[in-house]
C-alpha positions in Angstrom: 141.4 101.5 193.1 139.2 100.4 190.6 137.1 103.6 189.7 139.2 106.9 189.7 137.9 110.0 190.4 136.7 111.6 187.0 133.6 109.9 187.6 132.8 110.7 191.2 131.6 114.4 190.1 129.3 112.8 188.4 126.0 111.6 190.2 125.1 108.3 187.9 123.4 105.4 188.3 122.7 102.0 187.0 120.0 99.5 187.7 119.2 96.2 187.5 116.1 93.7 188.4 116.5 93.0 192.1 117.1 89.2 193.2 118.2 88.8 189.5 122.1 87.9 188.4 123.9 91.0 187.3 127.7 91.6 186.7 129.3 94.7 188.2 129.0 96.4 184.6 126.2 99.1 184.0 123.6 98.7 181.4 122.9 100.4 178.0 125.1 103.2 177.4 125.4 104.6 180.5 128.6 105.9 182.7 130.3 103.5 185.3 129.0 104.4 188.4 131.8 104.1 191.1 132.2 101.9 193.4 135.2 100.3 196.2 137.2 97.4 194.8 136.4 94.3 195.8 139.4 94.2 198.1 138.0 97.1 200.1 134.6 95.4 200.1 136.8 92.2 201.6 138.9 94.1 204.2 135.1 96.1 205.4 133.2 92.7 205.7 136.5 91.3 207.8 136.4 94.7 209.7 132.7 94.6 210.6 132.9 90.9 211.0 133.6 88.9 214.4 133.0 85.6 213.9 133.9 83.3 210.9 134.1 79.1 209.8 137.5 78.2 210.2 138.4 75.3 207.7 141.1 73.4 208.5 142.5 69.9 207.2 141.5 66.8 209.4 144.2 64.9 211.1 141.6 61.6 211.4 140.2 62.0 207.9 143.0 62.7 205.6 141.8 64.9 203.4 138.9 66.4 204.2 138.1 69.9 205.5 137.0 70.2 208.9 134.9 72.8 210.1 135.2 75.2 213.2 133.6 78.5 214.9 136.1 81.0 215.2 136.1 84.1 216.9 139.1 86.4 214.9 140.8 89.8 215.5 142.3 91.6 212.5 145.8 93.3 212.3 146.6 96.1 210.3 147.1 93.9 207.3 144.1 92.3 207.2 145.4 89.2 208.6 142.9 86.9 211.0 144.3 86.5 214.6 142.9 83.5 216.8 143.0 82.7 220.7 143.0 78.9 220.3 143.4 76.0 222.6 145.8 72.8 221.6 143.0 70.5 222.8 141.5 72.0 219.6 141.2 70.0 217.2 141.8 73.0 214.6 144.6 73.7 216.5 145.7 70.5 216.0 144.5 70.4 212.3 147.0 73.4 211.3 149.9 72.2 213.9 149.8 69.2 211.4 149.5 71.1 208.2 149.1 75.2 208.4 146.6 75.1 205.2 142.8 76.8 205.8 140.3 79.1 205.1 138.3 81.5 206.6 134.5 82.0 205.9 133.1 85.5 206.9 129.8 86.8 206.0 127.6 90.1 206.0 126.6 90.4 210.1 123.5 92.7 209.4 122.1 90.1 206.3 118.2 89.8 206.0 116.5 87.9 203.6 118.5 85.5 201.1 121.9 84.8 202.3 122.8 84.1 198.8 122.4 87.9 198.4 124.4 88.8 200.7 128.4 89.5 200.8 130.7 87.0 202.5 134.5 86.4 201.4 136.6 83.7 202.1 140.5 83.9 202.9 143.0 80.7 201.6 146.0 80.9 203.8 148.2 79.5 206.6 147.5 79.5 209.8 150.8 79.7 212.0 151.9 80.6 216.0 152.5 84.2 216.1 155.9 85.2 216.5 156.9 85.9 220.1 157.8 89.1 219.4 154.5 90.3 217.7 152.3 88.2 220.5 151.7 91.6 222.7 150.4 93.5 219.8 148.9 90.5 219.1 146.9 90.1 222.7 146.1 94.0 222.3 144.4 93.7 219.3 142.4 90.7 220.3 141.4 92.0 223.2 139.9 95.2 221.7 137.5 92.8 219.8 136.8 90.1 222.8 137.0 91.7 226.4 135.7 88.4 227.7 139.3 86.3 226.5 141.2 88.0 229.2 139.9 85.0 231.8 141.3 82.6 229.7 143.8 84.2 227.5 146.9 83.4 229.6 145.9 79.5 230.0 148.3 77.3 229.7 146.9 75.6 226.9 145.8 78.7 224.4 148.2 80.7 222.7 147.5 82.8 219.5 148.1 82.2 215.9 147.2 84.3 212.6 146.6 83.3 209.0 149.0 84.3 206.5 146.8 85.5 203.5 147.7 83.6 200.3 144.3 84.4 198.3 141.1 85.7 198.9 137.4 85.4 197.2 135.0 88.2 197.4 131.4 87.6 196.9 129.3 90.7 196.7 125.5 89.4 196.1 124.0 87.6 193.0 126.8 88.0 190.1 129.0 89.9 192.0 132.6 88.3 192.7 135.9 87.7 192.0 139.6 86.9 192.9 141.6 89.5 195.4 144.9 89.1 195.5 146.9 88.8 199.0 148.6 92.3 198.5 145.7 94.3 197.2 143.4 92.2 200.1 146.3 93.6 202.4 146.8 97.1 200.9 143.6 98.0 201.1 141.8 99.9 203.8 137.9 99.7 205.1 135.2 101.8 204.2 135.4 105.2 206.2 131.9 104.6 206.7 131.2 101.1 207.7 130.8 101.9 211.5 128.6 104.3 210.8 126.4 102.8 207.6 123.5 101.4 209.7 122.6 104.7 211.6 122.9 106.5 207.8 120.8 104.2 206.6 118.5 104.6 209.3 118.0 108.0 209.8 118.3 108.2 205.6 115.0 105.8 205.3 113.1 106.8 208.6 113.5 111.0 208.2 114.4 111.5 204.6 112.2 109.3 202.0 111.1 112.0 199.7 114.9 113.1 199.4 115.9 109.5 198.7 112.8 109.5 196.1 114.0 113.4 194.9 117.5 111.6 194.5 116.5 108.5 192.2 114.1 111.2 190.1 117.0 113.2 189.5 120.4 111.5 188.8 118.6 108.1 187.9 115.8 109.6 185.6 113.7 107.2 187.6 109.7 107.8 188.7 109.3 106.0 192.1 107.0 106.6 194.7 109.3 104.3 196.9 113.2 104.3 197.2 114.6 102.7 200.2 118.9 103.2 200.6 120.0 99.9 201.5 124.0 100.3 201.5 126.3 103.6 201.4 130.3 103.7 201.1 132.7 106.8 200.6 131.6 107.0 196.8 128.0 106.4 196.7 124.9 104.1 197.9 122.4 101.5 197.1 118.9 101.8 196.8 116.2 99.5 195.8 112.9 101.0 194.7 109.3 100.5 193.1 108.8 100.3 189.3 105.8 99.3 187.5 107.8 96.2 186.3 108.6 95.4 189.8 111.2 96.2 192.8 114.7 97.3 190.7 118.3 97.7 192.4 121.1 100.1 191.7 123.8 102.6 193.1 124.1 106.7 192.8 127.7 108.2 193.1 128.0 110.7 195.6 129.1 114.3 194.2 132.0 113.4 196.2 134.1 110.9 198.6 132.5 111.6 202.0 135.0 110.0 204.7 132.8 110.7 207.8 129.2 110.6 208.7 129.0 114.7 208.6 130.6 114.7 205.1 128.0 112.6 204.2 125.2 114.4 205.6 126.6 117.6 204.1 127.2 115.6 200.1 123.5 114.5 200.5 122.0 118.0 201.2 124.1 119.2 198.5 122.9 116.9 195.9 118.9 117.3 197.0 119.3 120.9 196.6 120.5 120.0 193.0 118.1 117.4 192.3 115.4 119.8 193.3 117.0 122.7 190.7 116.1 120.0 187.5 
């Protein structure tokens, strides 16, 4: 992981201008406020994702990238499994020459999609070995009921991209390089299936805590605080200044795993924000 644990007991935060560049560092003097790697951030947006651009190499145009829609299930590794046909013409892109990528962005974005998170995966697309097809068929499946009228065609048959590099793209100023073994090492956010009901109930029941929150472990007057993402370590909030809207992150007190852990870190820390 990038960020260790001595700094999760500390509730911190940093801020920034919203719709404005800013690197993942924290401003002035103070503490790093923690946050997943960017290879956790990739393997959650491929987790909560369904649907990506595939982009393989054109047979006709030598050359040049050709773009597809393509549904994907995930393995345990990370790695994109398709249902394709070989009247395809991906399929016969990557029967030709394995190369592609995989475009996958944030499913729930509003606003600009510049400020959203996507990530793109470089790798090879290959047949899936015989043996591995049934685990394969399970875990596509799971994903897209609707495949089991056309899943045993004659003409589809699966294949999965071998993960040679991966981009991560978090917002305005936040990116970077993943490498294929921390991409695959890496695990989803605990919370991701469960963000949008926290951040729900968080914005619609609890808006003086969230405002309570930013007062006291941000040091920040707002009449206005909205949460707009939570992980294990922390969440995102935007909020009202005189200057304008501002962006930044408070650390949970500590890792919350499940939706009741969370519930029970937040009470925790409004009781302490209402002690200073």
């Amino acid at each position: 992981m990038e960020t260790t644990g001595e700094s999760l007991g500390r509730a911190t935060m940093s801020s920034a201008p919203a719709g404005k560049h800013a690197g993942p560092g924290t401003p002035g003097n103070q503490p790093a406020v923690p946050e997943p790697t960017y290879a956790e951030r990739a393997r959650t947006l491929m987790h909560l994702g369904r649907i990506g651009s595939l982009s393989t190499l054109s047979r006709k145009q030598q050359g040049f990238p050709f773009g597809s829609v393509m549904p994907y299930g995930l393995d345990d590794r990370g790695r994109p499994i398709f249902l394709i046909s070989t009247m395809a013409m991906h399929t016969q892109n990557v029967q030709a020459d394995s190369r592609a990528s995989l475009l996958v962005t944030q499913p729930d974005a509003t606003g600009d999609p510049l400020g959203a998170s996507r990530v793109t995966l470089i790798g090879n697309v290959l047949p899936v070995p015989d043996a591995e097809v049934a685990e394969a068929r399970k875990l596509y499946l799971a994903r897209y009921a609707n495949s089991k009228h056309w899943v045993d065609f004659e003409d589809f048959s699966f294949y999965r991209m071998d993960v040679v590099d991966v981009y991560y793209v978090g917002g305005f100023g936040v990116m970077g390089w993943v490498s294929a073994s921390d991409y695959s090492n890496a695990q989803p956010d605990p919370l991701a299936d469960h963000a949008s009901g926290i951040l729900q109930h968080m914005n619609s029941h609890h808006a003086n805590a969230l405002i309570e929150l930013a007062r006291a472990f941000a040091g920040i007057e707002s009449d206005e605080v909205t949460m707009t993402s939570v992980d294990r370590l922390g969440f995102h909030v935007r909020f009202k200044t005189p200057e304008g809207m501002r962006g930044g992150r408070i650390a949970f007190s500590r890792e919350a795993r499940t939706p009741e852990e969370t519930r029970k870190i937040v009470v925790d820390m409004v009781t302490e924000a209402r002690k200073k």
